[in-house]
KELUM-439672 format. One record per residue (C-alpha): x, y, z; residue in one letter. Coordinates in steps of 0.05 Angstrom, whole numbers, padded with zeros to 5 digits, always signed. Each point is the difference from the previous one (the first is absolute). Layout:
# residues N
XYZA;...
# end
This chain:
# residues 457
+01836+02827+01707X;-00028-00031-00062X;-00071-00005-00010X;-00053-00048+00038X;-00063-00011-00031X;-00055+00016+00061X;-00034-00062-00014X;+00064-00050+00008X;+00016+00042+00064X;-00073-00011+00021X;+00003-00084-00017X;+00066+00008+00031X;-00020+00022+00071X;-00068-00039-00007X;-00045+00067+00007X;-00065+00012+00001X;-00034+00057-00023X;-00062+00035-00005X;+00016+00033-00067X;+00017-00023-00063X;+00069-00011-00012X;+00030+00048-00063X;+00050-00023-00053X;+00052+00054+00029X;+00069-00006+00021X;+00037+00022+00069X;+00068+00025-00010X;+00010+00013+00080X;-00013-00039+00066X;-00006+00046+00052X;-00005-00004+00076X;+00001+00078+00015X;-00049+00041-00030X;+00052+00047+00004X;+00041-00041-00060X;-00070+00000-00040X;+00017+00018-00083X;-00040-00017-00067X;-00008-00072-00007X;-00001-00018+00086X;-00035-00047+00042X;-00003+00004+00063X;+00019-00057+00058X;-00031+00020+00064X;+00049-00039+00045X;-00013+00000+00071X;+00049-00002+00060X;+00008+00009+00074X;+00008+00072-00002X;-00044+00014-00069X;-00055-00006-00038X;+00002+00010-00079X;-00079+00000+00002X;+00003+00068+00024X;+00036+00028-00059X;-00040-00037-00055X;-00043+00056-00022X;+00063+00055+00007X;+00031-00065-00047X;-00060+00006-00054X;+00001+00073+00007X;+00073+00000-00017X;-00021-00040-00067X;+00011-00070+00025X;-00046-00041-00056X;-00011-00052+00058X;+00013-00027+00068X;+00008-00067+00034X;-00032-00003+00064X;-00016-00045+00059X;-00057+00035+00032X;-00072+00018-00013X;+00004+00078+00014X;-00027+00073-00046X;+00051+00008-00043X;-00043+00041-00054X;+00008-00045-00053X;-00003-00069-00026X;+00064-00016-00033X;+00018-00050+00056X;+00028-00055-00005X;-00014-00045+00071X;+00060-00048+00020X;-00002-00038+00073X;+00064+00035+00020X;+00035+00062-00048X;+00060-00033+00032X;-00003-00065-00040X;-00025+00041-00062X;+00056+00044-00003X;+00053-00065+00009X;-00049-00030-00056X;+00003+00059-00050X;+00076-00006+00014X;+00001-00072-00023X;-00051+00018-00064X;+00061+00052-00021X;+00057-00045+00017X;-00029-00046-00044X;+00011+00043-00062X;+00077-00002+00005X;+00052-00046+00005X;+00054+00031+00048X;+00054-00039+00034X;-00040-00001+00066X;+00045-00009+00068X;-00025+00010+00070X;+00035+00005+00065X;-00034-00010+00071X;+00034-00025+00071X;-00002+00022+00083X;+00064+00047-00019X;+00039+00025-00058X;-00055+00009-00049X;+00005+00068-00020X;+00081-00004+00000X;-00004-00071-00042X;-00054+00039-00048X;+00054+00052-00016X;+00057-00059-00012X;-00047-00029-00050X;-00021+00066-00036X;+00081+00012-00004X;+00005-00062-00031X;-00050-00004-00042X;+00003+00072-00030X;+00069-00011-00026X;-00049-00042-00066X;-00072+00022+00004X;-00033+00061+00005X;-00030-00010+00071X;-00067+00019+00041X;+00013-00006+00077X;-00041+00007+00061X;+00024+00060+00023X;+00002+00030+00082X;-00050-00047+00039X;-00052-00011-00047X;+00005-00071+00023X;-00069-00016+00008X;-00076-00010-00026X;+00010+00069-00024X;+00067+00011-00028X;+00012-00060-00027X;-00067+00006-00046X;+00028+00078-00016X;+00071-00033-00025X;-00033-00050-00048X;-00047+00062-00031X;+00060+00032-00018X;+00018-00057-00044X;+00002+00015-00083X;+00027-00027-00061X;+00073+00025+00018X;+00013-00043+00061X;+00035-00062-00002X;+00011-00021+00071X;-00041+00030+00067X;+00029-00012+00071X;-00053-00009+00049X;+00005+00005+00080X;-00055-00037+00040X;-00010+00020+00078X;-00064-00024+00049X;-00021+00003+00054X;-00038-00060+00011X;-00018-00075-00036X;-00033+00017-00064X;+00032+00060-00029X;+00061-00023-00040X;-00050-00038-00032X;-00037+00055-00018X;+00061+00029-00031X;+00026-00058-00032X;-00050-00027-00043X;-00020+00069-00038X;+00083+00008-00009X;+00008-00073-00034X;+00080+00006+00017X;+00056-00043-00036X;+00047+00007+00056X;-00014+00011+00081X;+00049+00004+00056X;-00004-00015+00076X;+00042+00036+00033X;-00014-00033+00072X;-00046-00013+00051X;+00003+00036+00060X;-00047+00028+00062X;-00028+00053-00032X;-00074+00011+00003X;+00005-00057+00049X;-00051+00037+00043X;-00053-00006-00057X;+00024-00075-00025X;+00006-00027+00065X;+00075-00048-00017X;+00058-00002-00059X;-00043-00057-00027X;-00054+00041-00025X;+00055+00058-00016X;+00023-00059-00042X;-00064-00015-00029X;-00026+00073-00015X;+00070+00009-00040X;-00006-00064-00042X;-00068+00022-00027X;+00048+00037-00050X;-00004-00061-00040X;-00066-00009-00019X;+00006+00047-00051X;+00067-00011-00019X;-00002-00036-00065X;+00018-00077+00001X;+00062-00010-00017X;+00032+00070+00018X;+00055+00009+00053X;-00006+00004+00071X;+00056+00029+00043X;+00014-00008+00064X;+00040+00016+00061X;+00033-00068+00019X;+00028+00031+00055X;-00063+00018+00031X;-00027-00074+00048X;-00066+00012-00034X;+00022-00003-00071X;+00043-00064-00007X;-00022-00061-00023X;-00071+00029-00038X;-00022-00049-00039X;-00042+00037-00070X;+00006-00050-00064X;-00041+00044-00035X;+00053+00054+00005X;+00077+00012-00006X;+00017+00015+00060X;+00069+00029+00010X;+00039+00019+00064X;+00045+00054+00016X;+00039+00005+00059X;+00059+00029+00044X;+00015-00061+00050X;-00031-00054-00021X;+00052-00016-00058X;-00051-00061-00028X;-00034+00058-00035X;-00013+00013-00068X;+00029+00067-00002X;+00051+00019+00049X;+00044+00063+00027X;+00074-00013+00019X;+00062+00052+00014X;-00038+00053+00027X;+00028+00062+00019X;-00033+00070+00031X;+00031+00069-00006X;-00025+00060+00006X;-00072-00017-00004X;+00002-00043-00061X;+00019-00073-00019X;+00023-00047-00031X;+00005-00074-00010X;-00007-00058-00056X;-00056-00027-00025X;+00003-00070-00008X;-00044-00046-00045X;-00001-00077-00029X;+00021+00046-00067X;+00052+00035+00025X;+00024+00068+00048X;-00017+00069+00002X;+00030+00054+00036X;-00049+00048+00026X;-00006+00068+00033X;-00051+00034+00037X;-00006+00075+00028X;-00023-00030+00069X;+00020-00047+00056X;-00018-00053+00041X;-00004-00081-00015X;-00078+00009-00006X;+00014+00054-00063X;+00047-00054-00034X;-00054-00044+00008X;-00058+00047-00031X;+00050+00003-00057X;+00005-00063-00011X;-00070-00007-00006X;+00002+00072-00052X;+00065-00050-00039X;-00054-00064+00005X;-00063+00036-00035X;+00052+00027-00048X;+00024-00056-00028X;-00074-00033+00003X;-00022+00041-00037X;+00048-00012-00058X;+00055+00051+00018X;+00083-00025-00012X;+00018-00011+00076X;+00055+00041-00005X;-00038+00061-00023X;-00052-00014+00063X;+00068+00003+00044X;+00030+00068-00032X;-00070+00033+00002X;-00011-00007+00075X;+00053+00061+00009X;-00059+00037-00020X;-00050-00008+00052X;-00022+00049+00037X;-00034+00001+00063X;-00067+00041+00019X;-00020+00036+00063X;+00025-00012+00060X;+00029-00071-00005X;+00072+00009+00016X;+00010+00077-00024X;+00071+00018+00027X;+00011+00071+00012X;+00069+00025+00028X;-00005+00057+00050X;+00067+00033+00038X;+00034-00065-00013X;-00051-00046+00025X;-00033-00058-00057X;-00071+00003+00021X;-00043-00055-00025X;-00072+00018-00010X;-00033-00067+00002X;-00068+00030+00021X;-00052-00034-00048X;-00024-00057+00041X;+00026-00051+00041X;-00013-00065+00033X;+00042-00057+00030X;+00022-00027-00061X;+00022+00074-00025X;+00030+00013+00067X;+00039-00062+00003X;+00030+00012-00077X;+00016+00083+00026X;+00035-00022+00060X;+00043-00050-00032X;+00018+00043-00054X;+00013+00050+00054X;+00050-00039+00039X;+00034-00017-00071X;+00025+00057-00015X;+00072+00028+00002X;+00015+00063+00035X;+00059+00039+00019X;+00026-00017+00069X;-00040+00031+00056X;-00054+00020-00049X;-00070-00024+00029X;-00055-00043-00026X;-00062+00038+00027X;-00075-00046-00010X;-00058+00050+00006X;-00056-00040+00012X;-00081+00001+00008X;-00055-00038-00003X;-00029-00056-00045X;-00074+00007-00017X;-00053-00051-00008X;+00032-00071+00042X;-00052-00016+00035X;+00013-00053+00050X;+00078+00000-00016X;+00015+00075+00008X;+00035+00004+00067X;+00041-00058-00016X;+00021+00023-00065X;+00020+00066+00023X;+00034-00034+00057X;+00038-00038-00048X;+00018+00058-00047X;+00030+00027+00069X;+00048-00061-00001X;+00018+00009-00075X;+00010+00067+00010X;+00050-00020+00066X;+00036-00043-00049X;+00011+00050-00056X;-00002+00064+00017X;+00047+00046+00052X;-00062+00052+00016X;-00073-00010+00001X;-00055+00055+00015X;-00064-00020-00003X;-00059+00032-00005X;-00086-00023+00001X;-00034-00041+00053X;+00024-00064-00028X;+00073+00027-00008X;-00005-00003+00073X;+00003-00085-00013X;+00057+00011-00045X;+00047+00038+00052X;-00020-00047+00049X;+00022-00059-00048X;+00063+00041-00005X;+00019+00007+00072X;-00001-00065+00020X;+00039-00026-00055X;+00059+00052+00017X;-00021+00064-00020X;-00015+00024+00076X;+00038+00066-00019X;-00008+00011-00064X;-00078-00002-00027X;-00048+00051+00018X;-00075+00008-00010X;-00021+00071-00008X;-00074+00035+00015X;+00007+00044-00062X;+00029-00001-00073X;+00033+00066+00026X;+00034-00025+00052X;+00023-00051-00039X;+00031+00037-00052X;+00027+00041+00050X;+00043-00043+00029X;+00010-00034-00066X;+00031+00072-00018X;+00042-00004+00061X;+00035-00076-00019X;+00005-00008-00060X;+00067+00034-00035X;+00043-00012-00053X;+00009-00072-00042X;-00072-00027+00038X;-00049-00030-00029X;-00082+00007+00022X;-00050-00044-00018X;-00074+00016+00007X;-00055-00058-00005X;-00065+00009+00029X;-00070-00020-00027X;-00024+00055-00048X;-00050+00025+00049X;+00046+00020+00038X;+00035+00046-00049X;+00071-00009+00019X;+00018+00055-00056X;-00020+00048+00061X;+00054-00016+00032X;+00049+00000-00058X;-00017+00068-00014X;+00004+00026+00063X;+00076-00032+00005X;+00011+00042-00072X;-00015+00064+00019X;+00060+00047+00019X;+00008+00030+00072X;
# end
C-alpha cells in the first residue's frame, strides 16, 4: 500500500491517545500480528470467536509502530490509538486510503448470485483496466477493507462484493468504497431468520446506495418482484432482465449445451451475442448484469458481450466433474430457496440421452427461521417437477422428500441417515449419460458426498 501519515489515520478514525502523535508514516494495516512488517499498525478487531487485544503486545513485539484499540487493557506501551469500535476504524482507514485514488469503483450485493455476478463483472471489466477484485469470501467488514488496501497507482477499476448479515452492514461497506456502479442482483429469503421479512432483505440491500456516487448507475434484476418499479432520481437506474422484456437490457435465443450457453444480448443500442461457460437462466441473468456494468462503465457493448466467454467460476458453485460417464454437478457452496429454485429448473432443462437420468441430491438450507419447513417442503415439489431421482440427506431434507412424495415422487426420492449411505446408493443408480446435482447449504458440505461417489471400487 502507499503510505498513510499516522496522524491523518489517527483524525481519520477519531482516536484518542495518551501519547503524542509522531510525524511518521504507516505503509501496512494489519489485523494479524502475524502479517506485522516495518512501517505496520495494528487493528485489534474483535469478533465472536476472537479477540485482537490479546495479540497486541506479540503485534508491537513484532515491530508494529502502533495499534488501534477498543479496550482499556496492559499492552506495555502507549502507542495506542483508542477508537469506540476497531471495526468502524478499520472500515474508516479503508475510506482515508480510498480516498487517495480514483479507480472505477463497482460493487455487487443481492440474496443470491453475488459471488457468480462478481466474476461476470471482473470478466468484463478486465478485458480494459487493470483490475483489483474481492477475491474468495472476503465479503465483509474485513475483506472488503483488505481489497481497498491493496489499491495503488496502477489500478484503474476495483470490483467490490458486499455480503451481511443484518441491517447496517452494507452500509458499512458502502460508504468507505464510494462506488460508481452497484448491482442488485435480487431479493430473496436469505438471512430471513435474522431480518425477520423480504422487506427488510430489501431494505438491508438498498443501503448500497448511500455511498454510491449521485449520478452513477444502478442495476437491477427486473425480474426479481422486489426490484421493479424503484423509484431513485438521484441515480441511473438501469434494468436487466430475462422475462420481463420491458427491460433495459435483455437476453433472447438462448441455448444450453454441454454446460455452457448462449444467447443475445439485446439493448436500446443494438444486439450482442453472448456465451458463457455455465448454465441455467439465473447465469444468463448474472451476465447480463457482468454486460450492464461493462458498458457503464464506458466499455463498447460489444466488447462487454465477447468478454463474458471468459468468466470463470470459483469454488463450488456449479463445478461439473464427469465420473464413469456420469456429469456430476458440484453445486455445494450454499443454498437457499431462491438458489434451489434456479438449480432445479436448470436441472429439469437439460437435454439428455434417452433413458439417461436426472438425479437431484439434496440437503438442507441453513438459517430460515420461521420459513424453513415450508421452504424445504417446497424445494421437495420443485425437485418433483424437475428432476427423475432425489436423495436427500439432513434433518430438514427430511421436509424436502416429503414435499416430493406427495407431489408424485412416492417411488422415487429417498432421505438417507448418512452421507455414506447416500453415496452408496448414488454409486449403485447412477450410470452412463446421467447427470447429478448436489445443492445443500455449505454446512452441510455436500462435497462429502461428491467425493465419496468419485472414488473407484
Amino acid at each position: 500500500m502507499l503510505p498513510l501519515k499516522l496522524r491523518e489515520i489517527a483524525e481519520a478514525i477519531g482516536a484518542r491517545t495518551n501519547a503524542e502523535i509522531p510525524d511518521i508514516e504507516i505503509t501496512n494495516i494489519c489485523t494479524d500480528s502475524r502479517d506485522v512488517r516495518p512501517g505496520s499498525i495494528f487493528v485489534a478487531l474483535c469478533g465472536e470467536r476472537f479477540d485482537g487485544h490479546a495479540f497486541v503486545k506479540t503485534a508491537m513485539e513484532n515491530g508494529a509502530l502502533w495499534a488501534v484499540v477498543q479496550k482499556e487493557g496492559d499492552y506495555g506501551t502507549d502507542k495506542l490509538l483508542f477508537v469506540n469500535t476497531t471495526r468502524q476504524a478499520f472500515l474508516d482507514i479503508a475510506g482515508l486510503y480510498r480516498s487517495k485514488f480514483s479507480p472505477k469503483v463497482l460493487a455487487v450485493t443481492g440474496s443470491v448470485g453475488k459471488t457468480t455476478t462478481r466474476e461476470m463483472i471482473a470478466a468484463v471489466i478486465k478485458s480494459r483496466y487493470k483490475t483489483l477484485k474481492t477475491e474468495n469470501n472476503l465479503n465483509n467488514e474485513v475483506g472488503v477493507p483488505k481489497t481497498i488496501l491493496e489499491l495503488d497507482d496502477s489500478i484503474e477499476a476495483m470490483v467490490l462484493e458486499f455480503g451481511m448479515v443484518n441491517l447496517g452492514e452494507i452500509r458499512e461497506l458502502t460508504v468507505p468504497a464510494k462506488p460508481d456502479i452497484a448491482v442488485i442482483t435480487c431479493i430473496g429469503t436469505c438471512h430471513i431468520e435474522n431480518l425477520g421479512s423480504r422487506e427488510n432483505i430489501k431494505k438491508a440491500k438498498f443501503e448500497i446506495v448511500e455511498g454510491l456516487k449521485k449520478g452513477g448507475t444502478l442495476l437491477l434484476n427486473k425480474d426479481n418482484d422486489m426490484l421493479q418499479n424503484v423509484c431513485l432520481p438521484e441515480y441511473n437506474v438501469v434494468y436487466y432482465a430475462v422475462g420481463d422484456t420491458s427491460a433495459d437490457i435483455v437476453a433472447k435465443d438462448i441455448v444450453e449445451q454441454g454446460g455452457e450457453t448462449d444467447f443475445v444480448i439485446v439493448t436500446k443500442d443494438g444486439e450482442y451475442p453472448a456465451h458463457i461457460p455455465a448454465m441455467g437462466e439465473h447465469n444468463v441473468l448474472n451476465a447480463l448484469a457482468g454486460f450492464g456494468a461493462g458498458v457503464a462503465a464506458g466499455i463498447e457493448p460489444e466488447n462487454c458481450a465477447a468478454a463474458l466467454a471468459f468468466f470463470k467460476n470459483t469454488g463450488m458453485r456449479q463445478k461439473v466433474k464427469i465420473c464413469r460417464g456420469v456429469t456430476v454437478v458440484e453445486d455445494c457452496y450454499n443454498a437457499n430457496p431462491d438458489s434451489m429454485k434456479a438449480a432445479m429448473k436448470t436441472l429439469g432443462a437439460q437435454k439428455l440421452c434417452d433413458g439417461a437420468q436426472k438425479i437431484a441430491v439434496l440437503g438442507d438450507m441453513l438459517e430460515l427461521g420461521s420459513v424453513a419447513e415450508s421452504s424445504h417442503y417446497e424445494v421437495g415439489k420443485l425437485a418433483a417437477e424437475n428432476a427423475d431421482l432425489l436423495l436427500c440427506y439432513g434433518e430438514l431434507g427430511r421436509l424436502i422428500a416429503a414435499g416430493a412424495w406427495v407431489n408424485g415422487m412416492r417411488e422415487t426420492a429417498f432421505h438417507f441417515e448418512t452421507k455414506e449411505e447416500l453415496a452408496e446408493e448414488l454409486r449403485k443408480i447412477a450410470k452412463n449419460g446421467d447427470i447429478i446435482w448436489l445443492k445443500a447449504s455449505r454446512g452441510m458440505r455436500f462435497e462429502d458426498i461428491a467425493e465419496l461417489f468419485y472414488e473407484e471400487t
